[in-house]
mmJSON file of the N, C-alpha and C atoms, coordinates in Angstrom:
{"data_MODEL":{"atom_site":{
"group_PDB":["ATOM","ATOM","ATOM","ATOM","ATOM","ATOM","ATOM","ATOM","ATOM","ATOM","ATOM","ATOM","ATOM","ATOM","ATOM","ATOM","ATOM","ATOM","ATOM","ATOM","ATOM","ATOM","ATOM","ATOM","ATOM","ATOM","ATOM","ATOM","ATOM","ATOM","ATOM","ATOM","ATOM","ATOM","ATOM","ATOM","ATOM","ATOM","ATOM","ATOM","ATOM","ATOM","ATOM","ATOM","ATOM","ATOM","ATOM","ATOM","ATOM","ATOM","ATOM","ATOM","ATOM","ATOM","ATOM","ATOM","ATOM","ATOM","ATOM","ATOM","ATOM","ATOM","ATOM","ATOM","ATOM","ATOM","ATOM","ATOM","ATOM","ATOM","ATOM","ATOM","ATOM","ATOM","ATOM","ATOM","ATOM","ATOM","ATOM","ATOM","ATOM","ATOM","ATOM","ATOM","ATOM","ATOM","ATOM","ATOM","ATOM","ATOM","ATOM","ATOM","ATOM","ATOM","ATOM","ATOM","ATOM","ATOM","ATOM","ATOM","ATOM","ATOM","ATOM","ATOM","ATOM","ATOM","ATOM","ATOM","ATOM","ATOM","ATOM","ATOM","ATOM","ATOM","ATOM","ATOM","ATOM","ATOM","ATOM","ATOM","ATOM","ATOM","ATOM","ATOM","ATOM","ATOM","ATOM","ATOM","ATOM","ATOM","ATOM","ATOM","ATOM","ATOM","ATOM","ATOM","ATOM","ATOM","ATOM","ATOM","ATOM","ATOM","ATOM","ATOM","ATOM","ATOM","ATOM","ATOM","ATOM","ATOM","ATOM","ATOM","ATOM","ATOM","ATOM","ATOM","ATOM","ATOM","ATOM","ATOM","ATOM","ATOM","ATOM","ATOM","ATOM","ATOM","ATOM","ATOM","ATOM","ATOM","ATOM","ATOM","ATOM","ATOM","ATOM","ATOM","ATOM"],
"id":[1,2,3,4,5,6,7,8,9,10,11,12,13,14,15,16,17,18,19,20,21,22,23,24,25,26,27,28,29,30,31,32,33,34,35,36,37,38,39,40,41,42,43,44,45,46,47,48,49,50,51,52,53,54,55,56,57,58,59,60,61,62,63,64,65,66,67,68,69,70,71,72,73,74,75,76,77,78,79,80,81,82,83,84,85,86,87,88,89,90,91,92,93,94,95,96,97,98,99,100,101,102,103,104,105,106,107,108,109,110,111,112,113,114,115,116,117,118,119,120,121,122,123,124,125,126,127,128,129,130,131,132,133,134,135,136,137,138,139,140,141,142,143,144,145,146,147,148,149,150,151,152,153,154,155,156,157,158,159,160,161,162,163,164,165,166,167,168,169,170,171,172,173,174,175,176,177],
"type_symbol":["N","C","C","N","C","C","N","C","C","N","C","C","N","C","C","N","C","C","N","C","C","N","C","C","N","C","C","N","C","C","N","C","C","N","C","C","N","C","C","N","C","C","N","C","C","N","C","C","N","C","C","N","C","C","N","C","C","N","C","C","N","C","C","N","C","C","N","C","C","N","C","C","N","C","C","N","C","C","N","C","C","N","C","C","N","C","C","N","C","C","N","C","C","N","C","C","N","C","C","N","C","C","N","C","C","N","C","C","N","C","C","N","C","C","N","C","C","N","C","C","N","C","C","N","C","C","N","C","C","N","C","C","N","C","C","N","C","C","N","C","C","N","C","C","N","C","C","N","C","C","N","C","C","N","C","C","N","C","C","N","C","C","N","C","C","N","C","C","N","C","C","N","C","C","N","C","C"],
"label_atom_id":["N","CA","C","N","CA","C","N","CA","C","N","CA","C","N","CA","C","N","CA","C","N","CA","C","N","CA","C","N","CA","C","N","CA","C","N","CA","C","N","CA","C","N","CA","C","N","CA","C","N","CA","C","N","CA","C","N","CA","C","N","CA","C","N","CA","C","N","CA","C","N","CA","C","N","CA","C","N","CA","C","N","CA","C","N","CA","C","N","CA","C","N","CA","C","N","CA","C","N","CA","C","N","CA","C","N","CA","C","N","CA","C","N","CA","C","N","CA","C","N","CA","C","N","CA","C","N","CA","C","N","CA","C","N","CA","C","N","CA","C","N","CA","C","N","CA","C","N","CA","C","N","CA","C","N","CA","C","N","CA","C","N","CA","C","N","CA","C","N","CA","C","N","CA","C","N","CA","C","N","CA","C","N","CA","C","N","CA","C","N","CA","C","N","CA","C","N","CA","C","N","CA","C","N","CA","C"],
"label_alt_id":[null,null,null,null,null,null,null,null,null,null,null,null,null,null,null,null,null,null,null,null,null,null,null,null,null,null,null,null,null,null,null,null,null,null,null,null,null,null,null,null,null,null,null,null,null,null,null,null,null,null,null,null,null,null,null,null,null,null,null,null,null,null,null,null,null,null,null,null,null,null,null,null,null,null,null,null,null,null,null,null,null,null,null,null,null,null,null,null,null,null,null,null,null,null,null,null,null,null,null,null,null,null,null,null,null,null,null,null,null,null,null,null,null,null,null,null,null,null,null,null,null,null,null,null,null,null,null,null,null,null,null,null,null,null,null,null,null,null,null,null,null,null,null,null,null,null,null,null,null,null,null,null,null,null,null,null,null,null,null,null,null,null,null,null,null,null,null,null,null,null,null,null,null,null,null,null,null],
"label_comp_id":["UNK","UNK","UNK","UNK","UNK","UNK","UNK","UNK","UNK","UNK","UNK","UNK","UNK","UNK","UNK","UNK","UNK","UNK","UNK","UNK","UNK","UNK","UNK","UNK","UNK","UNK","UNK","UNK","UNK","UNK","UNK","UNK","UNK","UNK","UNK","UNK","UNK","UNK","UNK","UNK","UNK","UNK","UNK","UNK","UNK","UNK","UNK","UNK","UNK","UNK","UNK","UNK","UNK","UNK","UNK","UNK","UNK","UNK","UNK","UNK","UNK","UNK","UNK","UNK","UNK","UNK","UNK","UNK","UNK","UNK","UNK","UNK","UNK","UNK","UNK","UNK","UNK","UNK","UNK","UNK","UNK","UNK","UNK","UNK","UNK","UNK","UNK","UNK","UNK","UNK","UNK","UNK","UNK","UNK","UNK","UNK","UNK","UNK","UNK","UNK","UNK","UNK","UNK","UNK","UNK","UNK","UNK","UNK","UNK","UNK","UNK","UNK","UNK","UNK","UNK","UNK","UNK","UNK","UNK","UNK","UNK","UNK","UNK","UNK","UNK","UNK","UNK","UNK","UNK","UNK","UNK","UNK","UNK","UNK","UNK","UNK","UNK","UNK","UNK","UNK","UNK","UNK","UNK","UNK","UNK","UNK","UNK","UNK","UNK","UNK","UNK","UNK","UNK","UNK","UNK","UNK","UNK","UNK","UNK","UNK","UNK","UNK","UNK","UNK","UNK","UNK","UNK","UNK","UNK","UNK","UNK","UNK","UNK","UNK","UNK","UNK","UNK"],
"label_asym_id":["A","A","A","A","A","A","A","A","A","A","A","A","A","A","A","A","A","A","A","A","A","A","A","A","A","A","A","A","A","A","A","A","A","A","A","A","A","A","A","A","A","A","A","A","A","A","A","A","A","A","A","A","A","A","A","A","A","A","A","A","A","A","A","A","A","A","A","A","A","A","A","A","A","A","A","A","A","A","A","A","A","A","A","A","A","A","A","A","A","A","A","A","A","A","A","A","A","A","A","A","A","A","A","A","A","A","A","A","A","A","A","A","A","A","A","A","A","A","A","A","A","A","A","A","A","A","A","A","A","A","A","A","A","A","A","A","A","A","A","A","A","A","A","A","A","A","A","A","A","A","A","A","A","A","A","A","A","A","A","A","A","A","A","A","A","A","A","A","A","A","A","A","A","A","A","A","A"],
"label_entity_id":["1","1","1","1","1","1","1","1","1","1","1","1","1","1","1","1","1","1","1","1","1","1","1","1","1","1","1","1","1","1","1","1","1","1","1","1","1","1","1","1","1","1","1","1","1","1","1","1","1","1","1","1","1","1","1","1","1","1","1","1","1","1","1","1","1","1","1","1","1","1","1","1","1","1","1","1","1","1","1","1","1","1","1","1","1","1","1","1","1","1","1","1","1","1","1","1","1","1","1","1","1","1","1","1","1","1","1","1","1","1","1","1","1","1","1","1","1","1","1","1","1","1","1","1","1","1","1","1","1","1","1","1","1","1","1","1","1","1","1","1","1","1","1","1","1","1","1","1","1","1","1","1","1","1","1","1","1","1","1","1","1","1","1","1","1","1","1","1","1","1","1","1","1","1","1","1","1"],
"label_seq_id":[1,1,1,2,2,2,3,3,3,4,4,4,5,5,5,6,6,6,7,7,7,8,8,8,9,9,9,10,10,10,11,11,11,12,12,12,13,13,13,14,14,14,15,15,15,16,16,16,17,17,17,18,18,18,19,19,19,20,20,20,21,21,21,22,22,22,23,23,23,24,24,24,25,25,25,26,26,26,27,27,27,28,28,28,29,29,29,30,30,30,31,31,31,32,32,32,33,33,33,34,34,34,35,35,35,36,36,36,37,37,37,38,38,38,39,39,39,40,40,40,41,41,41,42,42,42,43,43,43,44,44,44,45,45,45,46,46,46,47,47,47,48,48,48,49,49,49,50,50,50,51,51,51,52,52,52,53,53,53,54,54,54,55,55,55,56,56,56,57,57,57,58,58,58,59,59,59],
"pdbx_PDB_ins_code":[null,null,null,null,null,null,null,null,null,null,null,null,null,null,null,null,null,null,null,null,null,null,null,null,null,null,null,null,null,null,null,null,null,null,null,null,null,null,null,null,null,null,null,null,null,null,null,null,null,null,null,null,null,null,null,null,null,null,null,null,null,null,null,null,null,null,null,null,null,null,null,null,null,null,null,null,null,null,null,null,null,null,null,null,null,null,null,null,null,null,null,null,null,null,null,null,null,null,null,null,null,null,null,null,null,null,null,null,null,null,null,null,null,null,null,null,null,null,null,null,null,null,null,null,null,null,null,null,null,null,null,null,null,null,null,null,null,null,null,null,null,null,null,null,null,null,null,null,null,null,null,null,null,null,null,null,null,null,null,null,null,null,null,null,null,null,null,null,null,null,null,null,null,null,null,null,null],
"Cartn_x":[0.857,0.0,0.895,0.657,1.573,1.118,1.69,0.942,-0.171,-0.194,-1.256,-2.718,-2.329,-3.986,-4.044,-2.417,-3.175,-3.742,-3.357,-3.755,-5.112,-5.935,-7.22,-8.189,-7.7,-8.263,-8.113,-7.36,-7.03,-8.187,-8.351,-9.474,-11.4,-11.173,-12.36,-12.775,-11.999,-12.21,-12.415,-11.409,-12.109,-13.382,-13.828,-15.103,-16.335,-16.038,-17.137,-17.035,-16.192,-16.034,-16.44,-16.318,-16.908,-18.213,-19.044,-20.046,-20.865,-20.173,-20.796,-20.662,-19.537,-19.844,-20.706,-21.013,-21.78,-22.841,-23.728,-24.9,-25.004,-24.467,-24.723,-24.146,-23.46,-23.651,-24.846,-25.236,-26.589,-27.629,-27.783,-28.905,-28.586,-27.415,-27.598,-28.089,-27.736,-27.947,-29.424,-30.318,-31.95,-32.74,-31.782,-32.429,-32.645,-31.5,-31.154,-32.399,-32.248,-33.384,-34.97,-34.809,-36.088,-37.217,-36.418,-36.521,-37.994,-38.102,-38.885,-40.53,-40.464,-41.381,-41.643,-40.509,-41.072,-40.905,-40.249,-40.038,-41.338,-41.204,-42.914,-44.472,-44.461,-46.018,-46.51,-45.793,-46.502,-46.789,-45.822,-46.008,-47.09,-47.308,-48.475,-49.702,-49.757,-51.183,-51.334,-50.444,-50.369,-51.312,-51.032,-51.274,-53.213,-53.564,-54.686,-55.069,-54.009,-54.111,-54.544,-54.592,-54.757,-53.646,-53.38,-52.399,-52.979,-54.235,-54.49,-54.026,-54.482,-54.234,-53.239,-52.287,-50.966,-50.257,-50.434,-49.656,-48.855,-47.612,-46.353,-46.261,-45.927,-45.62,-43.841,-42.819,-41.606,-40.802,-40.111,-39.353,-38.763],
"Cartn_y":[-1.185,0.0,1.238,1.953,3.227,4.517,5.657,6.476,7.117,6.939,7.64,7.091,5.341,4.948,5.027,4.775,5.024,6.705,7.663,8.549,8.718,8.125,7.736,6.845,5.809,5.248,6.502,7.25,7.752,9.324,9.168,10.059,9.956,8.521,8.065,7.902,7.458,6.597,8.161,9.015,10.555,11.278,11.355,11.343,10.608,9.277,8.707,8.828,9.136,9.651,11.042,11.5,12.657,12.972,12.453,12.496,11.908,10.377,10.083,11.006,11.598,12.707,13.952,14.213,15.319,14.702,13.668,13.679,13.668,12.264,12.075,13.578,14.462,15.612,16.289,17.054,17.326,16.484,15.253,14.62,15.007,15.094,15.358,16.748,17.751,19.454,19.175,18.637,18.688,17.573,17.197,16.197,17.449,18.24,19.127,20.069,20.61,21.54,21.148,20.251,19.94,18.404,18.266,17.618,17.856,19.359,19.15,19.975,19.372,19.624,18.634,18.375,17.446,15.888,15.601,14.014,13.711,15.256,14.619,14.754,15.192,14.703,13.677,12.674,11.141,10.892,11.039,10.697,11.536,12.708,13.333,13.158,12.356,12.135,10.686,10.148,8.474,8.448,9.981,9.623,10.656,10.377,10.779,12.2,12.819,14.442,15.024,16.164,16.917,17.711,17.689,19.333,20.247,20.726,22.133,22.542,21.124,21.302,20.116,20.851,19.424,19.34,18.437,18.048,17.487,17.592,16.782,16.329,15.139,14.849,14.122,14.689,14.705,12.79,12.149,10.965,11.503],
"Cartn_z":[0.0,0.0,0.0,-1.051,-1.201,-0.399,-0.286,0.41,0.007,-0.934,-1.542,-1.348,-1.27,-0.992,0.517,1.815,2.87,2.959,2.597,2.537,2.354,1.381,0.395,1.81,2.043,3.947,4.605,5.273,6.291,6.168,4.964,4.736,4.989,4.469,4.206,6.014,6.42,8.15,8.7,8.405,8.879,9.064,7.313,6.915,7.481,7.678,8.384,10.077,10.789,12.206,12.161,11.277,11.414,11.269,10.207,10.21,11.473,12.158,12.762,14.223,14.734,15.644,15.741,14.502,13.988,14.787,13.839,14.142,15.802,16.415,17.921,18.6,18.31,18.899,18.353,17.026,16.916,18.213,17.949,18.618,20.26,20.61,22.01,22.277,21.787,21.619,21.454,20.53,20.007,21.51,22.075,23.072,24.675,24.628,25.624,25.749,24.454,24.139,23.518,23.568,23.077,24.194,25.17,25.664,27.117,27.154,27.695,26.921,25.039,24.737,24.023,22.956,22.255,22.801,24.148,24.248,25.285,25.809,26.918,26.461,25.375,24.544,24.39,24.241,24.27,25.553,26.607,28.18,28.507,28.3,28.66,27.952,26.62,25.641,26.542,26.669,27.202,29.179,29.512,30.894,30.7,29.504,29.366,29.313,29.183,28.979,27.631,27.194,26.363,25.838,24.619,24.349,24.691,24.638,24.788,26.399,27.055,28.819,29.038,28.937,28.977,30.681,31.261,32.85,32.582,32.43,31.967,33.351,33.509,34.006,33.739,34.971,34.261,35.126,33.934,34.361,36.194],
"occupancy":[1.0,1.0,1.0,1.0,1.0,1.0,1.0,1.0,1.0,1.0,1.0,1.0,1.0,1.0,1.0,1.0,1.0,1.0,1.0,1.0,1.0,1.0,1.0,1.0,1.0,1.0,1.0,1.0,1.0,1.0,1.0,1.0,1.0,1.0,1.0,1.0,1.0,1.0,1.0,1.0,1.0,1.0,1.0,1.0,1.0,1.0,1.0,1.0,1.0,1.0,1.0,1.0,1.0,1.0,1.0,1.0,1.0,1.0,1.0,1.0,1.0,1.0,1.0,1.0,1.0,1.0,1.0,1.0,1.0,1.0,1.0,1.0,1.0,1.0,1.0,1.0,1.0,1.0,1.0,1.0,1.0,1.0,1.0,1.0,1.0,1.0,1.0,1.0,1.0,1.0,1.0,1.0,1.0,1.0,1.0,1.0,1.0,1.0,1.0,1.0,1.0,1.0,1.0,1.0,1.0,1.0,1.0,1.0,1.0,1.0,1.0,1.0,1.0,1.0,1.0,1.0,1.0,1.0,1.0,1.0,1.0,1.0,1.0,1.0,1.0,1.0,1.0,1.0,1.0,1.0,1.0,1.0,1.0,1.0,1.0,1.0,1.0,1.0,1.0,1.0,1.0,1.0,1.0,1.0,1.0,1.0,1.0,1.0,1.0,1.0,1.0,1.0,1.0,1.0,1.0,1.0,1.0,1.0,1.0,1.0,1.0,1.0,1.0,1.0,1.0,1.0,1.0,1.0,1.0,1.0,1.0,1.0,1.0,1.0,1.0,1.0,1.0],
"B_iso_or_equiv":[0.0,0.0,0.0,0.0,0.0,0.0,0.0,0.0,0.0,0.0,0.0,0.0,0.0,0.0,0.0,0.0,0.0,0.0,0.0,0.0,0.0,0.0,0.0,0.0,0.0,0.0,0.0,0.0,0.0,0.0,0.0,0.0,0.0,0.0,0.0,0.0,0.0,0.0,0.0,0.0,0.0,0.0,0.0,0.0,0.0,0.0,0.0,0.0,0.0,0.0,0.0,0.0,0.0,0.0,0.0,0.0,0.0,0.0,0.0,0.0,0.0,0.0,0.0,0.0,0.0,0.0,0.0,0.0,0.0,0.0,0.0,0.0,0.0,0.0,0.0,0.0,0.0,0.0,0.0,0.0,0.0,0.0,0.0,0.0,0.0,0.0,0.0,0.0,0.0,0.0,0.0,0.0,0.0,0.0,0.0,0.0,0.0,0.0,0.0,0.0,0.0,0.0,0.0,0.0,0.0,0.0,0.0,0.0,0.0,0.0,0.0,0.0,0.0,0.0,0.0,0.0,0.0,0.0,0.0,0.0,0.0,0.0,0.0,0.0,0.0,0.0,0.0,0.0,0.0,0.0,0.0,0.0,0.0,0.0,0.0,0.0,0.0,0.0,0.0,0.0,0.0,0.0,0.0,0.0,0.0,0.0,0.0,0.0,0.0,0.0,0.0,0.0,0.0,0.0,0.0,0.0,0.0,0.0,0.0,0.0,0.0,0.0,0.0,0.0,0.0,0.0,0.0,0.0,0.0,0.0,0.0,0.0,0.0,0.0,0.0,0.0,0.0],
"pdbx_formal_charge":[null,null,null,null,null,null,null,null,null,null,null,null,null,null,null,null,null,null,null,null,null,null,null,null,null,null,null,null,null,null,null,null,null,null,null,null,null,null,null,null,null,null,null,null,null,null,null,null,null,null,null,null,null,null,null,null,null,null,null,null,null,null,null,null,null,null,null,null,null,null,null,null,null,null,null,null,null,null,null,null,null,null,null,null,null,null,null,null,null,null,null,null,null,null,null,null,null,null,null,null,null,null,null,null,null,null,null,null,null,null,null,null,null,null,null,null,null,null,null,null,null,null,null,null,null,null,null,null,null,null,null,null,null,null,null,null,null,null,null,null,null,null,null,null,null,null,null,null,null,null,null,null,null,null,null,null,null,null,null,null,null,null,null,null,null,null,null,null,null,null,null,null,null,null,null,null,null],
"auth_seq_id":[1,1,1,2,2,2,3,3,3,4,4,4,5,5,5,6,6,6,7,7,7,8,8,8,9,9,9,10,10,10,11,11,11,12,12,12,13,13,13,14,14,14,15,15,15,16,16,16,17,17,17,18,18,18,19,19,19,20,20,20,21,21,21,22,22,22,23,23,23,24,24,24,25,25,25,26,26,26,27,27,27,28,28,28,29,29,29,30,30,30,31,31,31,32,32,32,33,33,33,34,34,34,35,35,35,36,36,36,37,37,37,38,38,38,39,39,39,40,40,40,41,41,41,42,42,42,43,43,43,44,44,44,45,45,45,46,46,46,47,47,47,48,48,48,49,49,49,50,50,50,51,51,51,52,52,52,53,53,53,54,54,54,55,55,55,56,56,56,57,57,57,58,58,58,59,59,59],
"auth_comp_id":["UNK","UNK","UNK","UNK","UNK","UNK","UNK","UNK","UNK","UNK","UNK","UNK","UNK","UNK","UNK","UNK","UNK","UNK","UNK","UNK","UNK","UNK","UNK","UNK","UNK","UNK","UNK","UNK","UNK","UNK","UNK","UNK","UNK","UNK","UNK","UNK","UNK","UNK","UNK","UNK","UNK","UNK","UNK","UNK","UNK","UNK","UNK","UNK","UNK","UNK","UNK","UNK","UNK","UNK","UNK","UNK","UNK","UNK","UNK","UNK","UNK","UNK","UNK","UNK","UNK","UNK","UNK","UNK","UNK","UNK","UNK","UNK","UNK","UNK","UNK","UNK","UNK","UNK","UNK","UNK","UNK","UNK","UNK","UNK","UNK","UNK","UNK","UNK","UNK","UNK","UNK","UNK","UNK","UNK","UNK","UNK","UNK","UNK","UNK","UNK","UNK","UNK","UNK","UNK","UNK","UNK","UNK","UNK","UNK","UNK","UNK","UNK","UNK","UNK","UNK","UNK","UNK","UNK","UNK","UNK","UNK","UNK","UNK","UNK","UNK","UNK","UNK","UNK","UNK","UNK","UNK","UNK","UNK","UNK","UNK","UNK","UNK","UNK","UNK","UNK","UNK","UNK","UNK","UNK","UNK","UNK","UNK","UNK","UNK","UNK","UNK","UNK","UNK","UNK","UNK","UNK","UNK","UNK","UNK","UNK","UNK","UNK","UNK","UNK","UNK","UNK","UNK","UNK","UNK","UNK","UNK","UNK","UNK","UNK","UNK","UNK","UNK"],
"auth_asym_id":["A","A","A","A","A","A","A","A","A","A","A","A","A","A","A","A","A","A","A","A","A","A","A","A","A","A","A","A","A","A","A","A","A","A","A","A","A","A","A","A","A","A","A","A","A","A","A","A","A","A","A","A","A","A","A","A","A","A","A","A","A","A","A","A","A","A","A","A","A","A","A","A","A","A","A","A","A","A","A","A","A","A","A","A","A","A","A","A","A","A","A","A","A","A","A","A","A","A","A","A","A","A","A","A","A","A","A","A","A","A","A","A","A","A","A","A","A","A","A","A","A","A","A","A","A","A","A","A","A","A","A","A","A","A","A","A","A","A","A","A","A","A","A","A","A","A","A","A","A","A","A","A","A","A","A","A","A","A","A","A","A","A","A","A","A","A","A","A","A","A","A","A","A","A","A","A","A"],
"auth_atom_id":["N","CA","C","N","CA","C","N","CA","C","N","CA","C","N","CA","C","N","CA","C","N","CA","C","N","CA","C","N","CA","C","N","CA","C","N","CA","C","N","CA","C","N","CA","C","N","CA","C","N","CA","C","N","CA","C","N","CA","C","N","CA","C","N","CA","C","N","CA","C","N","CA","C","N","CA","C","N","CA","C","N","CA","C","N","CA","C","N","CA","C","N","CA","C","N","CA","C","N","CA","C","N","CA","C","N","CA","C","N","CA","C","N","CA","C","N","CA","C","N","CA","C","N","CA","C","N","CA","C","N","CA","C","N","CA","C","N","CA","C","N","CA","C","N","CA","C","N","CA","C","N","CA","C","N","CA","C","N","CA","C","N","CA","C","N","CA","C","N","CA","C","N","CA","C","N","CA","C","N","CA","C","N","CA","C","N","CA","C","N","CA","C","N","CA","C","N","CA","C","N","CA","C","N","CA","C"],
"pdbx_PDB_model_num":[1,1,1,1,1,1,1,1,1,1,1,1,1,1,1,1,1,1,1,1,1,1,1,1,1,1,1,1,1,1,1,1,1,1,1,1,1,1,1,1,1,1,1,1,1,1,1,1,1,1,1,1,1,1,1,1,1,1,1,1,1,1,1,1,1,1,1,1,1,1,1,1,1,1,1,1,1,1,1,1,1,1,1,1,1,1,1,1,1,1,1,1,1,1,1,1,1,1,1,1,1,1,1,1,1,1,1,1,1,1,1,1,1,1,1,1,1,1,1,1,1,1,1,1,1,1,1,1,1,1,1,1,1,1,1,1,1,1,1,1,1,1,1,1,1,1,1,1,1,1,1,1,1,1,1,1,1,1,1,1,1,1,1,1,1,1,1,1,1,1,1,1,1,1,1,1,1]
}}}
């Protein structure tokens, strides 16, 4: 393997670590902030509530 193709790996393995940090950071940031609207709507439709009159009830 010459340098040029490890170079060509050493890129690619980058690219995909990178992308994959991206997202799981995005998802943690949208979990932070969004966590106490959009993850407790089901728990609160589930415990027989309403959106208009929502009781979150929190984990």
């Amino acid at each position: 393997m010459n340098s040029f193709e490890k170079s060509f790996v050493w890129h690619i393995l980058n690219g995909t670590f990178l992308a994959f940090y991206s997202l799981m950071y995005y998802f943690i940031l949208f979990s932070i902030f969004c966590e106490n609207t959009v993850f407790q709507i089901p728990l609160a439709l589930k415990e027989g509530n309403t959106l208009e009159n929502p009781t979150l009830r929190y984990i």
